[in-house]
PDB file of N, CA, C and O in Angstrom:
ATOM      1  N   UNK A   1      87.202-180.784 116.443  1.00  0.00           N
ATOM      2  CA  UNK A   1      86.633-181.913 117.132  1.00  0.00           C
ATOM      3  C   UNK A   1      85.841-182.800 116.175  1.00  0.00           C
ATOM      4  O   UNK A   1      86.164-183.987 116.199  1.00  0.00           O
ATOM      5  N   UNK A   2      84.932-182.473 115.394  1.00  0.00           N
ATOM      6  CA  UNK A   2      84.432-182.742 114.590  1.00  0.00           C
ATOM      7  C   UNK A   2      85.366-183.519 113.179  1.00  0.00           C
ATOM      8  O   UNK A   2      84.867-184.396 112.473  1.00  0.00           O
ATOM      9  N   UNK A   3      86.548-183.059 113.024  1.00  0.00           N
ATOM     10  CA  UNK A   3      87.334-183.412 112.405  1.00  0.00           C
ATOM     11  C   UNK A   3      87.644-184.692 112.575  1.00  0.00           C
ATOM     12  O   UNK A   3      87.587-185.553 111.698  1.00  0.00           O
ATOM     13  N   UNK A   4      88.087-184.894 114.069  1.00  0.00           N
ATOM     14  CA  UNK A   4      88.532-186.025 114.597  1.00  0.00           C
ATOM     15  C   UNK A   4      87.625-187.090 114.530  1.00  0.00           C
ATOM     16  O   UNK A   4      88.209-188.053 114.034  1.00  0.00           O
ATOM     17  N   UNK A   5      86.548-187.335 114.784  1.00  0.00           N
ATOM     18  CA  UNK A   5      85.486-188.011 114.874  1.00  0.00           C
ATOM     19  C   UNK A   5      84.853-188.438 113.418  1.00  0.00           C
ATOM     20  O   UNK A   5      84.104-189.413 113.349  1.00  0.00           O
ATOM     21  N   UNK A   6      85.111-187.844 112.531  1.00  0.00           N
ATOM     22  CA  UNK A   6      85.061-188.193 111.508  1.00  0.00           C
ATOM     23  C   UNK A   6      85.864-188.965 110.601  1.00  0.00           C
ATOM     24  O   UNK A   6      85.447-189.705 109.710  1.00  0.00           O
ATOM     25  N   UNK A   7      87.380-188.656 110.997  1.00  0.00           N
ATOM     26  CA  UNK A   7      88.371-189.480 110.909  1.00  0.00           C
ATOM     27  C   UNK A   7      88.761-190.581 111.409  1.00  0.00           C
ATOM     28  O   UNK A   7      89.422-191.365 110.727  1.00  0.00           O
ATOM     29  N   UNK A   8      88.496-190.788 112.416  1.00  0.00           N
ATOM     30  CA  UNK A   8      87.980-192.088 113.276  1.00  0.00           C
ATOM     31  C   UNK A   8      87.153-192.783 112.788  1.00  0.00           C
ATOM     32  O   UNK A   8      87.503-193.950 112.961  1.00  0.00           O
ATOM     33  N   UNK A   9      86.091-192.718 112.184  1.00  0.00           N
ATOM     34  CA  UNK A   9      85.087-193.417 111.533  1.00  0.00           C
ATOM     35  C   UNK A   9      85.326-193.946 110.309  1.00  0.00           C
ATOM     36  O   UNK A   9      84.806-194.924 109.772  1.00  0.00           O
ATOM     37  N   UNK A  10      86.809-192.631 109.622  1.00  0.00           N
ATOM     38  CA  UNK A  10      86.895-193.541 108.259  1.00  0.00           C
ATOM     39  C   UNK A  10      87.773-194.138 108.245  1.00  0.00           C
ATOM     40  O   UNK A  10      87.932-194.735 107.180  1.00  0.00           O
ATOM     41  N   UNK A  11      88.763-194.348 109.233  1.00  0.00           N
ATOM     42  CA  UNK A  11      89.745-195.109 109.335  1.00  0.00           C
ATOM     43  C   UNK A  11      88.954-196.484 109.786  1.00  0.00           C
ATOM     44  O   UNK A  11      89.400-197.602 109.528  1.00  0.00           O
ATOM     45  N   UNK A  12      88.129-196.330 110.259  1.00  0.00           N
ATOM     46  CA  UNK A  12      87.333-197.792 111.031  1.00  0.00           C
ATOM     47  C   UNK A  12      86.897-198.745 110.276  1.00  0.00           C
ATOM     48  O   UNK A  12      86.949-199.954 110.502  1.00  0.00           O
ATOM     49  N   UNK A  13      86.186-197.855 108.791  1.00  0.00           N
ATOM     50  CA  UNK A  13      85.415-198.308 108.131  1.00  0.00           C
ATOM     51  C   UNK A  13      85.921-198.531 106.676  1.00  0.00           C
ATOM     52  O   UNK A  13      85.449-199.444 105.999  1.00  0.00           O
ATOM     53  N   UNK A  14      86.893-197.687 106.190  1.00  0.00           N
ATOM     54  CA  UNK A  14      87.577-197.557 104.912  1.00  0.00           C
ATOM     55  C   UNK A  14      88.647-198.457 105.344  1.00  0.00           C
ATOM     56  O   UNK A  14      88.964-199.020 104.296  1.00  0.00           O
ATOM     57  N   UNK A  15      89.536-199.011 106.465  1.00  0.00           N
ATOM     58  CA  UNK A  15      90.716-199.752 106.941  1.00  0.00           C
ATOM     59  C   UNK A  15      90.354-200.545 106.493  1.00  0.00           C
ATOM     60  O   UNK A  15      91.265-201.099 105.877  1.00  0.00           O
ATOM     61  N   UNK A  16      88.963-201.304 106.337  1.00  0.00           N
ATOM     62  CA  UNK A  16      88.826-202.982 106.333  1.00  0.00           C
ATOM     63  C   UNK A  16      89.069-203.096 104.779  1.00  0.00           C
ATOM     64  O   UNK A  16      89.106-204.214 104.266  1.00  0.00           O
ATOM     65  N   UNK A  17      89.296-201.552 103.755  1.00  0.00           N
ATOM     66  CA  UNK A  17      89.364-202.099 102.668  1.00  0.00           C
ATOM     67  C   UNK A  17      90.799-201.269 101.789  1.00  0.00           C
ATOM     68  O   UNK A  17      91.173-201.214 100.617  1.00  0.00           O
ATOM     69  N   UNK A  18      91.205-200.804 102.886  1.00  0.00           N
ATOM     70  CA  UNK A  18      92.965-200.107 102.375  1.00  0.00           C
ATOM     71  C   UNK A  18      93.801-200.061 102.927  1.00  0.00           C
ATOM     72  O   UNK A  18      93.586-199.641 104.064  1.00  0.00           O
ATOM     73  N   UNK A  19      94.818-200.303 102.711  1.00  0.00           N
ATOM     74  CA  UNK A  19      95.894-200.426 102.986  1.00  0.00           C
ATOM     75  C   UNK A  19      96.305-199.487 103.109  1.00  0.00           C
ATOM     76  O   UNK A  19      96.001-198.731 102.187  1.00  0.00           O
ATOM     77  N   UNK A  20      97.378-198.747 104.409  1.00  0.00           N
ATOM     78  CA  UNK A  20      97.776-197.619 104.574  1.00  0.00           C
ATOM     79  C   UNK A  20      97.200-196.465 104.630  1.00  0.00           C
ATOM     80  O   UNK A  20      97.771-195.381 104.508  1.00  0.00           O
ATOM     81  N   UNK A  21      96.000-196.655 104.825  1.00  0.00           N
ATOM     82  CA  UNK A  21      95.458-195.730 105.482  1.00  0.00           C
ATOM     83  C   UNK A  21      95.665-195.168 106.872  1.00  0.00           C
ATOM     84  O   UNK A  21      95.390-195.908 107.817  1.00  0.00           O
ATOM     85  N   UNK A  22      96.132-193.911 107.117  1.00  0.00           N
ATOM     86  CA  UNK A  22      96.105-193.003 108.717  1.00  0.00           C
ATOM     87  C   UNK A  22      96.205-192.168 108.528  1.00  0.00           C
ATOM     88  O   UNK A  22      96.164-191.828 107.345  1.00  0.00           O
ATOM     89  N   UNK A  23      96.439-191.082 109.689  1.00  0.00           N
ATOM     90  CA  UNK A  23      96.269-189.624 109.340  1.00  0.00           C
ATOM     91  C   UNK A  23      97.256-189.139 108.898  1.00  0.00           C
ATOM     92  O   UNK A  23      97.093-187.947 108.635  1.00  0.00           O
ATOM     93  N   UNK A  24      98.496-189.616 108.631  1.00  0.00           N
ATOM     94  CA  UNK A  24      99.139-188.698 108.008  1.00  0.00           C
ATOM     95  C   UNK A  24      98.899-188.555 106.222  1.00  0.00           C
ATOM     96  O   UNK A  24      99.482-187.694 105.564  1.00  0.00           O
ATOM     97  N   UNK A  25      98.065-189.434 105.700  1.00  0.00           N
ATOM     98  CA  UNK A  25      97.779-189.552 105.016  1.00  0.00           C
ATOM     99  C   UNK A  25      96.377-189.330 104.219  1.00  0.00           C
ATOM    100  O   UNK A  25      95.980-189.314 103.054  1.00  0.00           O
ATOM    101  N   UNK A  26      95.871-189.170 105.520  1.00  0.00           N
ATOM    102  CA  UNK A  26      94.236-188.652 105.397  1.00  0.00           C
ATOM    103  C   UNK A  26      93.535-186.980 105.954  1.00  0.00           C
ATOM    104  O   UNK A  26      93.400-186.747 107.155  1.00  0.00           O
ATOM    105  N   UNK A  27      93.215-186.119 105.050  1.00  0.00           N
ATOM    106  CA  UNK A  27      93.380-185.110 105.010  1.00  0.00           C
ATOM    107  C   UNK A  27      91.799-184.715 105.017  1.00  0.00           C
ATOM    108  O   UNK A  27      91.282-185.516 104.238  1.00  0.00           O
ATOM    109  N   UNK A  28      90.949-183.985 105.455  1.00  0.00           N
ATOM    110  CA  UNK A  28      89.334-183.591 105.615  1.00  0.00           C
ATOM    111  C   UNK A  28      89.584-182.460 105.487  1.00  0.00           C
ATOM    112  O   UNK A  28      90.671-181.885 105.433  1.00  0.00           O
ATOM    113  N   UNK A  29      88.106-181.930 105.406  1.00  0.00           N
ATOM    114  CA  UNK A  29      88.224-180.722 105.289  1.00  0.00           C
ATOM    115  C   UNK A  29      86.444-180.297 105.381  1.00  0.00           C
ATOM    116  O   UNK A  29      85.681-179.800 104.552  1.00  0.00           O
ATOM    117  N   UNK A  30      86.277-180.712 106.645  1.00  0.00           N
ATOM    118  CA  UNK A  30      84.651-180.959 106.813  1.00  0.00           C
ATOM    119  C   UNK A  30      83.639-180.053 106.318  1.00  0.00           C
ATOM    120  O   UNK A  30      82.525-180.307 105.859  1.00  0.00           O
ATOM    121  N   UNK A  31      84.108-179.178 106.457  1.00  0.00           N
ATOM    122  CA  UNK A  31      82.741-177.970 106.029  1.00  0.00           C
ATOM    123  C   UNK A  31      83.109-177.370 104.615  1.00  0.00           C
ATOM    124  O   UNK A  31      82.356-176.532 104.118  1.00  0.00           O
ATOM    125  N   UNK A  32      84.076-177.719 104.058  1.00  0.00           N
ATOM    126  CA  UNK A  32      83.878-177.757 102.910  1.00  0.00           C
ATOM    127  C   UNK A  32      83.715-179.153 101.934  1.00  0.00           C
ATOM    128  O   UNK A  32      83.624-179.043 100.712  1.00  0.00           O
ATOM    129  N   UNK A  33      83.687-180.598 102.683  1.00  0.00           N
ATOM    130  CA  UNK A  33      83.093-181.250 102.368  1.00  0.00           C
ATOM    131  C   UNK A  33      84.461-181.682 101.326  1.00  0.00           C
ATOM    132  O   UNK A  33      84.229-181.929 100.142  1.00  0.00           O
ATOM    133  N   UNK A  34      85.677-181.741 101.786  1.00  0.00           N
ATOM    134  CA  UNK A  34      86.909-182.529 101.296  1.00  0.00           C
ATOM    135  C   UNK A  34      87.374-183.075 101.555  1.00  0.00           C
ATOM    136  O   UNK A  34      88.110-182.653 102.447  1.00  0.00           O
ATOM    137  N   UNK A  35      87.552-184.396 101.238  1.00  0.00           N
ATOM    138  CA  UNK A  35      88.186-185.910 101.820  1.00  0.00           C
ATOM    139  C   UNK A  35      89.257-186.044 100.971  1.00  0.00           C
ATOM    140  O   UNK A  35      88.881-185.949  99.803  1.00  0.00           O
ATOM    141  N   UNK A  36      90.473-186.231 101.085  1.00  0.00           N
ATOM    142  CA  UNK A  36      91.820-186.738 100.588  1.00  0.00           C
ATOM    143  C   UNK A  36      92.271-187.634 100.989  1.00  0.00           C
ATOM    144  O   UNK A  36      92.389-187.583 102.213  1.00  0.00           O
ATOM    145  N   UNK A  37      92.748-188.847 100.375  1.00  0.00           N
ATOM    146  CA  UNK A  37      93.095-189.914 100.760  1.00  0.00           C
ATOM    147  C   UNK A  37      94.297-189.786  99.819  1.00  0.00           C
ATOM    148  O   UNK A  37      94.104-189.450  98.650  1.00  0.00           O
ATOM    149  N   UNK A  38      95.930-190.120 100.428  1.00  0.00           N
ATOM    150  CA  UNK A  38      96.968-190.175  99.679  1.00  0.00           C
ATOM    151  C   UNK A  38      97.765-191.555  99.513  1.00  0.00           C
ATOM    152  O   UNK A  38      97.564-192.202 100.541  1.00  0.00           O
ATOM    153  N   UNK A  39      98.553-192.236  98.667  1.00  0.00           N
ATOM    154  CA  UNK A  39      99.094-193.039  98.384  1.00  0.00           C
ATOM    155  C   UNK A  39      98.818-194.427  99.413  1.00  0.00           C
ATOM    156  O   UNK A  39      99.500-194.939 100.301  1.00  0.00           O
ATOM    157  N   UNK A  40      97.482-194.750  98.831  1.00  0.00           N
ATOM    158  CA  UNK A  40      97.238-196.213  99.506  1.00  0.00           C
ATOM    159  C   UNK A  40      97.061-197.233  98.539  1.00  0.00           C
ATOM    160  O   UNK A  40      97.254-196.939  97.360  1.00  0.00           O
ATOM    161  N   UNK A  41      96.701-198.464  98.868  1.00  0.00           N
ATOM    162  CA  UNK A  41      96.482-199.418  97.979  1.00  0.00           C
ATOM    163  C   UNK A  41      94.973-200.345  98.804  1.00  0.00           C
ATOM    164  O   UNK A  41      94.686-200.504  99.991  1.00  0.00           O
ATOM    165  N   UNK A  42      94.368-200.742  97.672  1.00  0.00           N
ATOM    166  CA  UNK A  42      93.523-201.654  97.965  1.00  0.00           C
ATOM    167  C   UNK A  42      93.927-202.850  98.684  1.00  0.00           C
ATOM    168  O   UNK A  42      95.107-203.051  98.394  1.00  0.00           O
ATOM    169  N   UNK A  43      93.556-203.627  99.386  1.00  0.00           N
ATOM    170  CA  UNK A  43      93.454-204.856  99.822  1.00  0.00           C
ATOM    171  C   UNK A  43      93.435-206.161  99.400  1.00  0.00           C
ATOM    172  O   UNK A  43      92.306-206.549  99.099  1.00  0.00           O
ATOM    173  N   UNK A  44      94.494-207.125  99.255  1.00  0.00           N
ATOM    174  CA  UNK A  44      93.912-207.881  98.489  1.00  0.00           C
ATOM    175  C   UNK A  44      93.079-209.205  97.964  1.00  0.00           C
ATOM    176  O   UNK A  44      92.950-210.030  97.059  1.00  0.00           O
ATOM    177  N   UNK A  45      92.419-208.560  99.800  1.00  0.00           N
ATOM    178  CA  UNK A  45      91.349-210.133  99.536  1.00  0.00           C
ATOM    179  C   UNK A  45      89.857-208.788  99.739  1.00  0.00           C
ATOM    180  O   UNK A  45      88.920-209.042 100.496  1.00  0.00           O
ATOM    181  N   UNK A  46      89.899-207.887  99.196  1.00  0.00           N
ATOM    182  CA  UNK A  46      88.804-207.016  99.175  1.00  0.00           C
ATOM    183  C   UNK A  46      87.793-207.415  97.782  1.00  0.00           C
ATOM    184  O   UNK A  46      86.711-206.897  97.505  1.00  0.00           O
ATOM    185  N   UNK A  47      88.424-208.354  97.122  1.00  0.00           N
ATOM    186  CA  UNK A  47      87.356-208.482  96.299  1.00  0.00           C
ATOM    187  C   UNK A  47      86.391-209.685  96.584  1.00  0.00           C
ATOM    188  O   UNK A  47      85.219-209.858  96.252  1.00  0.00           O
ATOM    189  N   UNK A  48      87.282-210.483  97.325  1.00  0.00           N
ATOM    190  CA  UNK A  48      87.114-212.096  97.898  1.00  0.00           C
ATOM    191  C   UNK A  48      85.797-211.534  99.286  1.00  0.00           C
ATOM    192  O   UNK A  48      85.039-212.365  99.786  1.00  0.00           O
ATOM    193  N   UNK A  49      85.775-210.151  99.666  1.00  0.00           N
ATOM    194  CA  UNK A  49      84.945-210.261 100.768  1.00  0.00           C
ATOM    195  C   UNK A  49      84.099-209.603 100.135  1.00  0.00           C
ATOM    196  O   UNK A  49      83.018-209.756 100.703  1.00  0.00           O
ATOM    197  N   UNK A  50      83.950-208.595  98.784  1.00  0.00           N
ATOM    198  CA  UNK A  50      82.458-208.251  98.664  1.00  0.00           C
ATOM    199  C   UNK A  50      82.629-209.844  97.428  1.00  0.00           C
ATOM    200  O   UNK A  50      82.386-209.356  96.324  1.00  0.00           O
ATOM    201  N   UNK A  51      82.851-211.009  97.275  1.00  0.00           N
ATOM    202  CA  UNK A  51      81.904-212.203  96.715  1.00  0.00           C
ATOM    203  C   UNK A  51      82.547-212.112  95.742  1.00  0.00           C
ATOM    204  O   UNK A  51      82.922-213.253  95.471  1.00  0.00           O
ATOM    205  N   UNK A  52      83.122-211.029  94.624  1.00  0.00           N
ATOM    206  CA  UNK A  52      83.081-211.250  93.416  1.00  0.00           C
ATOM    207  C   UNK A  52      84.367-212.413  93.145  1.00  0.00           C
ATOM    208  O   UNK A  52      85.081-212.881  94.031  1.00  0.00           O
ATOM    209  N   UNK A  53      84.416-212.631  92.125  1.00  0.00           N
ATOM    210  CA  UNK A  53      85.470-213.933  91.389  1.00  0.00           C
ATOM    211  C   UNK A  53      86.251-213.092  90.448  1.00  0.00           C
ATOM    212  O   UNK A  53      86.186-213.196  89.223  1.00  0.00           O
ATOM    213  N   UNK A  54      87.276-211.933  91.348  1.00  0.00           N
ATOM    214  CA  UNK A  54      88.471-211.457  90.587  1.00  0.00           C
ATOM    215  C   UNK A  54      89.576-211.836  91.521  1.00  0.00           C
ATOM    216  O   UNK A  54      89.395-212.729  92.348  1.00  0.00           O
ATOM    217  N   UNK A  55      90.902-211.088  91.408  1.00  0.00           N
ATOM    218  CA  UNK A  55      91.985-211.123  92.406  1.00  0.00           C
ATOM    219  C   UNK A  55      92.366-210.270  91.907  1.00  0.00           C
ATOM    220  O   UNK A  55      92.405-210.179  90.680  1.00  0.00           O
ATOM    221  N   UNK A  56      92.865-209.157  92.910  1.00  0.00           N
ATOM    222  CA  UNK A  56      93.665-207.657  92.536  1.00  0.00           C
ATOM    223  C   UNK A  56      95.090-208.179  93.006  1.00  0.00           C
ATOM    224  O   UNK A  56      95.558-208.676  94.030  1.00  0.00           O
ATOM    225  N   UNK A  57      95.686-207.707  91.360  1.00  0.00           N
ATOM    226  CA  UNK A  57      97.144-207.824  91.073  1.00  0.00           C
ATOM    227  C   UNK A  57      97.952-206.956  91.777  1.00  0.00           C
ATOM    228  O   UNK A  57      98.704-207.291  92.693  1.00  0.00           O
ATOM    229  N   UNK A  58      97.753-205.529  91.230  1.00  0.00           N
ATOM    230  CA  UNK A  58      98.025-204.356  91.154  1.00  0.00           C
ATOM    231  C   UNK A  58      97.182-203.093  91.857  1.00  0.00           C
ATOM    232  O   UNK A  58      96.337-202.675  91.066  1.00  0.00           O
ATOM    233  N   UNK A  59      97.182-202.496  92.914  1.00  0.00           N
ATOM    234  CA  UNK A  59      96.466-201.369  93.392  1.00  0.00           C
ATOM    235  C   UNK A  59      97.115-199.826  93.826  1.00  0.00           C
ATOM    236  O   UNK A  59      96.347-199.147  94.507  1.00  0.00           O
ATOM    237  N   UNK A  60      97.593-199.604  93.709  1.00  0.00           N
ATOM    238  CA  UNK A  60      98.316-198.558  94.305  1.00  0.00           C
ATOM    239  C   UNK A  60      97.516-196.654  93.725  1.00  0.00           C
ATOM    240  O   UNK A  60      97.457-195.847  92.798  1.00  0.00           O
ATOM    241  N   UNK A  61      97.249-196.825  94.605  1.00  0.00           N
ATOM    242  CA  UNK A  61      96.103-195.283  94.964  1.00  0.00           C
ATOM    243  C   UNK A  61      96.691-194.392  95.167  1.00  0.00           C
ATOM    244  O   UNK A  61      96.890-194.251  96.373  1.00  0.00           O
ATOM    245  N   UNK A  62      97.251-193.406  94.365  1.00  0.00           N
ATOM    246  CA  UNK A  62      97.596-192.161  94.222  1.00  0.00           C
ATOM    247  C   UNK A  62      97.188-190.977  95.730  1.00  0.00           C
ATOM    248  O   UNK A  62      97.659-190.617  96.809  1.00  0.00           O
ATOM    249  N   UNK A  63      95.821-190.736  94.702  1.00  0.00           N
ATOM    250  CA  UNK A  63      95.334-189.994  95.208  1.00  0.00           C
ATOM    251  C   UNK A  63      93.778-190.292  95.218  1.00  0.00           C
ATOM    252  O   UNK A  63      93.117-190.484  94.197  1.00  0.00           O
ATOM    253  N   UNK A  64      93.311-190.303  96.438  1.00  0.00           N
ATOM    254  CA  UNK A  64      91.538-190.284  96.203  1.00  0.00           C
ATOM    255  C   UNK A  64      90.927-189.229  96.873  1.00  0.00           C
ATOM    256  O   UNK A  64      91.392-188.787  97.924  1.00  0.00           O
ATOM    257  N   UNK A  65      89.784-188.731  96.275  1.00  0.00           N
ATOM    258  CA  UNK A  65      89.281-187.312  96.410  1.00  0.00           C
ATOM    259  C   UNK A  65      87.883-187.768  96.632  1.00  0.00           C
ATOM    260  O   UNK A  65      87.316-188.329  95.694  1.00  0.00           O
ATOM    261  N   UNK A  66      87.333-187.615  97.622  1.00  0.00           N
ATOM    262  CA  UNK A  66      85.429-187.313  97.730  1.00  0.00           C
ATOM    263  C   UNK A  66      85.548-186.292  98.211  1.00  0.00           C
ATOM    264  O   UNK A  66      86.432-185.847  98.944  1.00  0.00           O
ATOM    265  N   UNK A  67      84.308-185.695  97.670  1.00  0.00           N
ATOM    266  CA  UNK A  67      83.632-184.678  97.560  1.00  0.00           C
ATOM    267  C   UNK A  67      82.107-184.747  98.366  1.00  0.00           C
ATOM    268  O   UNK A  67      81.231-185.529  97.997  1.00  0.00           O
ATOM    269  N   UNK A  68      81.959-183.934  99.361  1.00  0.00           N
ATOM    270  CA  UNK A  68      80.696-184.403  99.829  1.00  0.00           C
ATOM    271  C   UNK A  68      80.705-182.744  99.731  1.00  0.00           C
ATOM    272  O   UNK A  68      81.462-181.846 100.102  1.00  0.00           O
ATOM    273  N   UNK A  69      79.043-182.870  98.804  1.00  0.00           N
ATOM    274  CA  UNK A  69      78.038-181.928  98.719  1.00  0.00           C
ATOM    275  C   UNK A  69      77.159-181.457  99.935  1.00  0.00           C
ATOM    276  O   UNK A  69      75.945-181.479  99.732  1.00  0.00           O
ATOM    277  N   UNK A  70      77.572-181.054 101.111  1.00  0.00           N
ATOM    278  CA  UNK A  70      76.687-180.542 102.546  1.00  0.00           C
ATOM    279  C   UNK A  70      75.976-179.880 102.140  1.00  0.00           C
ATOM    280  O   UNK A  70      74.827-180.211 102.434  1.00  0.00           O
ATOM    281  N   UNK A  71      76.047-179.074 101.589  1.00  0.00           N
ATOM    282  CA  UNK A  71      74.837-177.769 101.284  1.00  0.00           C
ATOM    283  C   UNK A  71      72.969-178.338 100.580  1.00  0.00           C
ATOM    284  O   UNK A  71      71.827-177.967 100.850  1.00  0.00           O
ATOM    285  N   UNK A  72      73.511-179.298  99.687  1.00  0.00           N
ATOM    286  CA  UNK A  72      72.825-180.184  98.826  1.00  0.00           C
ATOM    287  C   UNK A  72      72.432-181.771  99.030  1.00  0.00           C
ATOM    288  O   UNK A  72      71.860-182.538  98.255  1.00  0.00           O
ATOM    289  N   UNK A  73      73.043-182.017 100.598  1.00  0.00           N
ATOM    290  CA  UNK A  73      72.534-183.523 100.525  1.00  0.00           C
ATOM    291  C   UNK A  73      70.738-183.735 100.973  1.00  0.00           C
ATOM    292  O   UNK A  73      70.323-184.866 100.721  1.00  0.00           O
ATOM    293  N   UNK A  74      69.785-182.842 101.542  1.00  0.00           N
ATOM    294  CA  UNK A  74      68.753-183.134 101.370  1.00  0.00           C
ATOM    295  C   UNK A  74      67.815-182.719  99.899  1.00  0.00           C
ATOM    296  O   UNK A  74      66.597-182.882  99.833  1.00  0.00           O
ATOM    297  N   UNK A  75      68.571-182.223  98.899  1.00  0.00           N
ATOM    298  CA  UNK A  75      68.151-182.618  98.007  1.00  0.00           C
ATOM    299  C   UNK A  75      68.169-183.370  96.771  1.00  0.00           C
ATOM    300  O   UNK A  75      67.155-183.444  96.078  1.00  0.00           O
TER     301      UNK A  75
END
């Protein structure tokens, strides 16, 4: 349950800045604090909305891995 709800949130919030992002592609692993994100690409007016003065040519995202430290985030 917890799974779900978390995945929901990053699809909500990570969507506005990747492309192809969903679950078959998005993999958790909550209590051990593993996020997998597989073959997406950036966006390419994602640089145009955080301000900066580039343009992404090329993005294509393999693989992305966070790591969230639970045991250790209040310190």
């Amino acid at each position: 349950m917890f799974e779900l709800l978390l995945e929901k949130l990053l699809l909500k919030y990570l969507g506005r800045f990747i492309d192809g992002i969903d679950t078959n592609n998005l993999h958790l692993g909550v209590f051990s604090g593993n996020i997998v994100i597989e073959n997406v690409c950036l966006k390419k007016n994602i640089l145009e909305m955080l301000g900066l003065p580039m343009d992404v040519i090329f993005s294509d995202i393999k693989k992305l891995q966070i790591i969230v430290p639970w045991h250790s985030l209040s310190s």
